[in-house]
C-alpha positions in Angstrom: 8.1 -5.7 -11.3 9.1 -3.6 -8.2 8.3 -4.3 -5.1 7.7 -2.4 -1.6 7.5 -3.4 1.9 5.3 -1.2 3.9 3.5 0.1 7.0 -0.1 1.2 6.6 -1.0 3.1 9.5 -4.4 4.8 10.3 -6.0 5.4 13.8 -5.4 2.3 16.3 -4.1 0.0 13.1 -0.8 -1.1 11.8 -1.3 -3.3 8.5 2.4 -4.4 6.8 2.0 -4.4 3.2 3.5 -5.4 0.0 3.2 -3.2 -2.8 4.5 -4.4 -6.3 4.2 -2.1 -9.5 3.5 -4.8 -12.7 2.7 -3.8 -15.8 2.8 -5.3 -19.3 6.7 -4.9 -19.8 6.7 -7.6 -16.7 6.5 -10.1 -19.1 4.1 -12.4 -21.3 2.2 -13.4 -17.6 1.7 -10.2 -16.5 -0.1 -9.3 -20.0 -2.3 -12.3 -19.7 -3.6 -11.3 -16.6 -4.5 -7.9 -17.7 -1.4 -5.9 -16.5 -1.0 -3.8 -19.3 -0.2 -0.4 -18.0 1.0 0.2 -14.7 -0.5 -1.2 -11.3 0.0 -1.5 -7.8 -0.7 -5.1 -6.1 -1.3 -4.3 -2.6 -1.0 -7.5 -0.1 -1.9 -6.9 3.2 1.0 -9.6 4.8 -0.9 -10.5 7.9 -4.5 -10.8 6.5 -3.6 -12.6 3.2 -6.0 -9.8 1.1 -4.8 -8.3 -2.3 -6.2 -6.7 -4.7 -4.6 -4.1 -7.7 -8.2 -2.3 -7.6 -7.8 0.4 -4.9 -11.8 0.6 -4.9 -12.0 -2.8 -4.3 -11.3 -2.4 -0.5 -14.5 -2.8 1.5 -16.1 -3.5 5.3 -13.6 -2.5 8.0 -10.5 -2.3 5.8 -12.0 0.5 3.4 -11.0 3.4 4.9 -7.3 2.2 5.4 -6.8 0.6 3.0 -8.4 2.4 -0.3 -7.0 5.4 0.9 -3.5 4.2 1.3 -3.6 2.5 -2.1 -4.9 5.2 -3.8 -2.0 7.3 -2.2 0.6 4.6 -3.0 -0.1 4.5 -6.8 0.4 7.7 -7.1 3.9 8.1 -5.1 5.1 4.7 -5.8 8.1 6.5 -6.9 9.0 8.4 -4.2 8.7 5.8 -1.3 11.2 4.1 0.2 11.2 0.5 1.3 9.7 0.1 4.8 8.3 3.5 4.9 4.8 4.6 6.8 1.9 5.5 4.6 -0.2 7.7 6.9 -3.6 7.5 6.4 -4.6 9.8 8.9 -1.9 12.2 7.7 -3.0 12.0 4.5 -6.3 12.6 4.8 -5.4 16.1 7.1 -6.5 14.7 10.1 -3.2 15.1 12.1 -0.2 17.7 11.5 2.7 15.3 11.1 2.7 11.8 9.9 3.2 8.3 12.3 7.1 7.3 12.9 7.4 3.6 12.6 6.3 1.0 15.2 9.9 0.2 14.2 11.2 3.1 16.1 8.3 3.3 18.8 7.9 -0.6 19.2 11.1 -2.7 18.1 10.5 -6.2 17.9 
């Protein structure tokens, strides 16, 4: 089990996430609850919403957040802990991709 601390961003939103790759070599638990090849268990920290089903994300969080966990599953890899997932980058809607509230908006 892997996981990732993130920061969704689309137009106007800023979710921080948890993503956490499980699959059946996680253990007996993670077999039993249907993990058998690989996953990614988005958690949305603030709202206390999770699913594993990228489609699964409906009403206002749809757009954000299907479309970031769709991209997350397949870069999982390649991210870094605490990194932005653009949505509106992603879906070629602006040039570059969002800097962290981190850097724009320290706490």
């Amino acid at each position: 089990m892997t996981p990732k601390l993130l920061e969704i961003r689309d137009r106007g939103t800023h979710v921080p996430a948890l993503a956490v790759s499980i699959d059946g070599s996680d253990g007996y638990l993670a077999r039993r609850a249907g993990f058998q090849s690989r996953m990614i268990y988005l958690i949305m920290l603030s709202g206390q919403v999770a699913h594993y089903d990228p489609f699964a994300w409906g009403g206002s969080t749809g757009r954000t957040m299907g479309t970031a966990h769709r991209w997350i599953e397949e870069h999982f890899d390649e991210l870094a802990d605490g990194q932005v997932v653009d949505v509106q980058f992603i879906l070629g809607e602006t040039n570059q991709p969002k800097v962290s509230e981190q850097v724009t908006h320290p706490l």
